[in-house]
C-alpha positions in Angstrom: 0.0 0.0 0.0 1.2 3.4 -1.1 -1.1 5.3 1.0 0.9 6.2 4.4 -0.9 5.5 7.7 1.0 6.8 11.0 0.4 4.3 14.3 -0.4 7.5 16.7 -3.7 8.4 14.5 -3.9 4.9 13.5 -4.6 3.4 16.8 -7.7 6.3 17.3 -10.9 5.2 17.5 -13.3 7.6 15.1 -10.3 8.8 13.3 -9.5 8.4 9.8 -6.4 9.4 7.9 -4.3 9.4 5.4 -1.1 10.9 3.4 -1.7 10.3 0.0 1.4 10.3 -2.3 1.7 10.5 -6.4 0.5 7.0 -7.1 -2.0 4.8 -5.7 -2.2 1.3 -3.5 -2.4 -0.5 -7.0 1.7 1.2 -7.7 0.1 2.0 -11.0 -3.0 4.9 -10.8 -1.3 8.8 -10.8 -2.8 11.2 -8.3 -2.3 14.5 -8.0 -4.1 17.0 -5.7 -2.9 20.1 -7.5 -5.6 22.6 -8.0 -3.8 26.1 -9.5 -2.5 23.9 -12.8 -2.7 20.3 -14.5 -5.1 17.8 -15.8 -8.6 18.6 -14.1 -9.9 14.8 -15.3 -6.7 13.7 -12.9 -7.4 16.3 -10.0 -10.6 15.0 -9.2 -10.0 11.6 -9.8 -7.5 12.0 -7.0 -9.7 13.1 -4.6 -12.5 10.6 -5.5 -9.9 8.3 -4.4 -8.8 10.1 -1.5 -12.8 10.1 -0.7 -12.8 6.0 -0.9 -9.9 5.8 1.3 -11.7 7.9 4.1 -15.1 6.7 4.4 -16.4 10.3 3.1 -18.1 12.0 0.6 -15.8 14.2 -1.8 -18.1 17.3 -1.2 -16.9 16.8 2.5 -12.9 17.3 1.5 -12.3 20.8 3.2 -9.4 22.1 0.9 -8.1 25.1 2.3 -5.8 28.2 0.5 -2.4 28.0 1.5 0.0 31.3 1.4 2.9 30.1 3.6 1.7 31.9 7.1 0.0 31.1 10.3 -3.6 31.9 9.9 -5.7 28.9 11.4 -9.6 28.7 10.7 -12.1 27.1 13.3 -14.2 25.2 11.2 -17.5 24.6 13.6 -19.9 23.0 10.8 -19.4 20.7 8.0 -19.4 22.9 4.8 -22.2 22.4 2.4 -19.5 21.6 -0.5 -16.4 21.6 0.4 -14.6 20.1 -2.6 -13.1 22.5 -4.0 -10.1 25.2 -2.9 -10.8 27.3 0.2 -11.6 30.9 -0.4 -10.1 31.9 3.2 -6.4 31.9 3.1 -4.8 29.9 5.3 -2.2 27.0 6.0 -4.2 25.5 8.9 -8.2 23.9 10.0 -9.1 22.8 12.9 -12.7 21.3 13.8 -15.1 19.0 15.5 -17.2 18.5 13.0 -17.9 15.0 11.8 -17.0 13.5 8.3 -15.4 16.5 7.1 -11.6 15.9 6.2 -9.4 18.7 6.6 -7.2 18.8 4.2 -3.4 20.3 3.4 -1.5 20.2 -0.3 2.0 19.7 -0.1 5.1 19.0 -2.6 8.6 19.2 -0.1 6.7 21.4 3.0 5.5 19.8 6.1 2.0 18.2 6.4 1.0 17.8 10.1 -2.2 15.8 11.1 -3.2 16.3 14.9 -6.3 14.0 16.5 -7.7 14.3 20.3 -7.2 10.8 21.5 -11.0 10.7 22.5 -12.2 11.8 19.2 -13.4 14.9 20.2 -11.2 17.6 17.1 -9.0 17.4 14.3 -6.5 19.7 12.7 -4.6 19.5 9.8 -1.8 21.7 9.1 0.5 22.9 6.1 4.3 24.1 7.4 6.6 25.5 5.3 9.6 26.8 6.5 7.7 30.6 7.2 4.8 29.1 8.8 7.2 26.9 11.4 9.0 30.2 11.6 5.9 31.9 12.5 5.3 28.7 14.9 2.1 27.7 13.1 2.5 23.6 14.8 1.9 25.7 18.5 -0.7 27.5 17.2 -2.8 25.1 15.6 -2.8 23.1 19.6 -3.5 26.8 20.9 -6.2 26.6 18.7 -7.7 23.3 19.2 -7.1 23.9 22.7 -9.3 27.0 22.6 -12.0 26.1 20.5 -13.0 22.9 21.9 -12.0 22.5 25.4 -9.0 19.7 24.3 -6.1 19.3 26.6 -2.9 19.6 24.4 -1.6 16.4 26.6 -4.1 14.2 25.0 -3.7 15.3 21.2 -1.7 12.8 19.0 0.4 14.0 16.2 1.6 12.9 12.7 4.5 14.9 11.0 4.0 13.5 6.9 6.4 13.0 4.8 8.0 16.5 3.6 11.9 16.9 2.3 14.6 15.8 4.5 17.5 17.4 5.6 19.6 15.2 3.1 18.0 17.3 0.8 16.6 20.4 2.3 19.9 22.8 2.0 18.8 26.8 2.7 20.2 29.6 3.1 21.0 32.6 5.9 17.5 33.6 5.9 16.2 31.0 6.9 18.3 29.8 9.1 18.3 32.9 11.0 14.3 32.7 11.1 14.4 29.1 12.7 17.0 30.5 15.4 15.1 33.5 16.2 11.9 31.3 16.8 13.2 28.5 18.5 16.4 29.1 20.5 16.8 25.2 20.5 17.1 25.0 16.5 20.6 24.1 16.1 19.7 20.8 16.8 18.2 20.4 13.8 20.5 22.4 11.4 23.8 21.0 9.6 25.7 24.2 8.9 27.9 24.7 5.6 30.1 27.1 3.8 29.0 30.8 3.0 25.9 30.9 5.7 24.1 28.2 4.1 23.1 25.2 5.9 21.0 21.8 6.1 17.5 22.0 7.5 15.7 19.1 9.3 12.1 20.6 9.3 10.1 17.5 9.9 12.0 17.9 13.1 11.4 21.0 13.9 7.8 20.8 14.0 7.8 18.1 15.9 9.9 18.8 18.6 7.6 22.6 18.4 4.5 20.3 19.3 6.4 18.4 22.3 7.2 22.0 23.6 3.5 22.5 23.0 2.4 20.1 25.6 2.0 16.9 23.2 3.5 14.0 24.7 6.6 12.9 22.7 6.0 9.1 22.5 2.3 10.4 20.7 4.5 12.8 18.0 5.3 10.8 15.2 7.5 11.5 12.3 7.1 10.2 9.1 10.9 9.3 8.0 10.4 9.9 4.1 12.2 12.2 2.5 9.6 13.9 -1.1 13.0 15.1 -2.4 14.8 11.4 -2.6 11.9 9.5 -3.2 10.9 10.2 -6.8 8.7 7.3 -7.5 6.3 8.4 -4.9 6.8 11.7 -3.7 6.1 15.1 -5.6 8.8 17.2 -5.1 9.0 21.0 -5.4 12.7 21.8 -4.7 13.6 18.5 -7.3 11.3 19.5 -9.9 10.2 23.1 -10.0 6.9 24.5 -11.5 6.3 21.0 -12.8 5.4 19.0 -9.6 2.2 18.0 -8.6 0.9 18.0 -5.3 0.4 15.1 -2.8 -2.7 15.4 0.2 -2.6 14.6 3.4 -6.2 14.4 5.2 -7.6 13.6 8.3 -11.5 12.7 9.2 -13.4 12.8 12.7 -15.7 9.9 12.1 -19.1 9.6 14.0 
C-alpha cells in the first residue's frame, strides 16, 4: 500500500487518515491533488480516491488556500460543498465537526495531522519553513485547545512526509528565522560554507508540538524524504513548476 498511515492516529478510534502520495495502492494509478494547474480529469480523480480511502463523501474534502503563514480557521460545521479550494487563506483547520476531512497540499513542506485521543477535534496543518518560523505547529494546539475545550496532553500528532534534511539545503535567511523562533534550533540544522546550511524541518515541527504540551511518545514523524523519493513523492525543490501535489487528510468519524 502506497497510501501512508502513521500508528499514533492509527490506533484512534473515530479517526481516519491518510497521506496520499503520487501514485495509488495498485503502484500503477497517478494522483495529484494540484488545484492552480494540471489535468482537471486527474485532479478530481485523486480526490475521488482520497474520498474511498476515508469513508467520506468528496463534497466533505475541506481544501483550504495556503499562502505560507499562520492563519488557522475554526471550522465549527461541515461545509455544504467543500470540494473544492478554500476561499479563506490559510495553512491550517481545525474542527469537531464530523466526516469533514481537513485537508493540506503539499510537494517538499510539512503536512502535520493532529487528533484528540478521544475523538473529540482534528486539525490539519501545512508548514513550510515561514509558517514553522511563525510557529504555526503551537498555534494550531493553541487553537484546538481553545475552540473545543482539548487538553494539548491528550492530542496525537503525525508529522508526513516532507523533504529531508539530506536534501533540504537553505540559506541565511532561513536559518536565521528558525533560530530567532526557536532558541533550541541548532539541533536540527547542519551548517555549511558561506551561511548556508541543512534543514531538518520535519524535526522542527515536531519537537515545536512536544514543547506544546503533546506527549513525545504520541508525535510521530514520518521518515520519508519527497526530495529522494521520486517514485512516490512530488517534489517542489527536485522538480520546479512542474510537480504536482500530494494530500494529506484527516477525518473525525461519527
Amino acid at each position: 500500500m502506497t497510501t501512508i498511515l502513521a500508528g499514533v492516529l492509527a490506533d484512534i478510534d473515530h479517526i481516519a487518515h491518510g497521506f496520499f502520495p503520487r501514485i495509488g495502492d495498485d503502484k500503477k494509478t497517478p494522483l495529484n491533488f494540484e488545484y492552480r494547474k494540471g489535468d482537471p480529469g486527474l485532479r478530481e480523480r485523486s480526490y475521488a480516491y482520497a474520498a474511498r480511502f476515508l469513508g467520506v463523501s468528496p463534497r466533505r474534502i475541506y481544501v483550504t488556500n495556503q499562502v505560507h503563514g499562520d492563519g488557522i480557521e475554526v471550522l465549527r460545521e461541515a461545509p455544504d460543498e467543500g470540494f473544492g479550494m478554500g476561499t479563506v487563506e490559510n495553512d491550517a483547520v481545525v474542527t469537531d465537526a464530523p466526516n469533514v476531512a481537513l485537508t493540506v497540499l503539499t510537494a517538499d513542506c510539512v503536512p502535520i495531522l493532529i487528533a484528540e485521543r478521544n475523538g473529540r477535534a482534528v486539525a490539519a496543518v501545512h508548514a513550510g519553513w515561514r509558517g514553522t518560523a511563525l510557529e504555526i505547529a503551537r498555534k494550531a494546539v493553541r487553537a484546538m485547545t481553545d475552540a473545543f475545550g482539548v487538553e494539548a496532553r491528550y492530542l496525537s500528532a503525525a508529522v508526513g512526509p516532507a523533504i529531508g534534511r539530506c536534501c533540504y539545503q537553505v540559506g541565511p535567511e532561513v536559518l536565521d528565522a528558525m533560530r530567532s523562533a526557536f532558541p533550541w534550533a541548532d539541533s536540527y540544522i547542519k551548517d555549511e560554507e558561506g551561511g548556508r546550511g541543512r534543514l531538518d524541518l520535519a524535526g522542527i515541527n515536531r519537537e515545536a508540538l512536544v514543547r506544546a504540551g503533546l506527549d513525545r511518545n504520541r508525535v510521530e514523524v514520518v521518515a520519508r524524504c519527497t526530495a529522494c523519493e521520486e517514485d512516490l513523492f512530488y517534489s517542489y525543490r527536485r522538480d520546479g513548476d512542474k510537480a504536482g501535489r500530494m494530500l494529506s487528510a484527516i477525518v473525525l468519524k461519527k
